[in-house]
matplotlib code that plots the C-alpha trace (Angstrom):
import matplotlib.pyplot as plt

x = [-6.3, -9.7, -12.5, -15.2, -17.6, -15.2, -14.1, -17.5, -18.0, -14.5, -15.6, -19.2, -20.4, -22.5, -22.9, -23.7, -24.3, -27.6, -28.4, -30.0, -27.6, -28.8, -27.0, -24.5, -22.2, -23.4, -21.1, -21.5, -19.4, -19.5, -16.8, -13.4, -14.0, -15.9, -17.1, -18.3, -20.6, -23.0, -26.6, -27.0, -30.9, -31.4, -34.7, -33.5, -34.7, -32.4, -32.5, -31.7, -28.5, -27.3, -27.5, -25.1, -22.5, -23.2, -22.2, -19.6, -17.7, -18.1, -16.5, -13.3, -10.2, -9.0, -12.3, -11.9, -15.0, -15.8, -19.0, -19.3, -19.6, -22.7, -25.1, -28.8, -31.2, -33.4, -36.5, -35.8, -35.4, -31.6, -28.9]
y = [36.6, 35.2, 37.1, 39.1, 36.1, 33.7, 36.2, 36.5, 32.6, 32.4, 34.8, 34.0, 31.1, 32.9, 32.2, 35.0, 33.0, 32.4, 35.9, 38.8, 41.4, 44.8, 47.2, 49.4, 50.3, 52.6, 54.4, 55.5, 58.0, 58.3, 60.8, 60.4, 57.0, 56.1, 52.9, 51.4, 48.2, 46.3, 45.2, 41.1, 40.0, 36.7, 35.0, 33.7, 36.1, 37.8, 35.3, 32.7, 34.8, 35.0, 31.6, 30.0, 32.8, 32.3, 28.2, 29.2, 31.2, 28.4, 25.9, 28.1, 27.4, 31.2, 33.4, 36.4, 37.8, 37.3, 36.7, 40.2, 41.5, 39.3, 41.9, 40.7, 41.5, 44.4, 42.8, 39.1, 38.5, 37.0, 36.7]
z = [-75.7, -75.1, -77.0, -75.0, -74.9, -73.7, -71.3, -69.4, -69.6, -67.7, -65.3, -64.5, -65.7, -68.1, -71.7, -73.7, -77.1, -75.1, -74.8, -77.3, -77.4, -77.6, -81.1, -79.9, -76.9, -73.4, -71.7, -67.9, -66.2, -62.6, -61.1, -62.7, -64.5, -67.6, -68.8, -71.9, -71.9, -74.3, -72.8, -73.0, -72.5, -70.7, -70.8, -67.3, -64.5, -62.2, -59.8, -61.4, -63.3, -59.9, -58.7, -62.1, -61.2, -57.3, -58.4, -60.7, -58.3, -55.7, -58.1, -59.2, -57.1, -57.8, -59.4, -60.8, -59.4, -55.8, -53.9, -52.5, -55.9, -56.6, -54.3, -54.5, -56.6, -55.1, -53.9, -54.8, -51.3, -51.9, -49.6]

ax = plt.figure().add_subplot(projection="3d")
ax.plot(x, y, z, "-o")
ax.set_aspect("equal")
plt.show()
């Protein structure tokens, strides 16, 4: 089983060895579901986040994550 990091490189193109990742877990809970996350810090802005996993999607014959899950960023004038 691949570990969390290699996970999200798999999935997004995304390496999080080349992020600051914040101490601790969040957890959100929104009607019947709860989730637990860690916060990664990227010295990329958002835009530029979504255009590798915008590219990496395009380039996987069968991605895990799909285009309409990579919504634009609010205000950054994205498609």
């Amino acid at each position: 089983m691949p570990t969390c990091a290699a996970r999200r490189l798999e999935e997004t193109g995304l390496d999080l060895a080349e992020m600051a990742t914040e101490v601790g877990w969040r957890a959100l809970h929104v009607a019947n579901s709860l989730s637990f996350f860690r916060v990664f810090r990227s010295r990329l802005d958002a835009e530029a986040l979504q255009a590798r996993v915008t590219m990496h999607i395009a380039g996987e014959p069968e991605p895990e994550i799909f285009r309409n899950h990579c919504n634009p960023v609010a205000g950054s004038g994205g498609a």
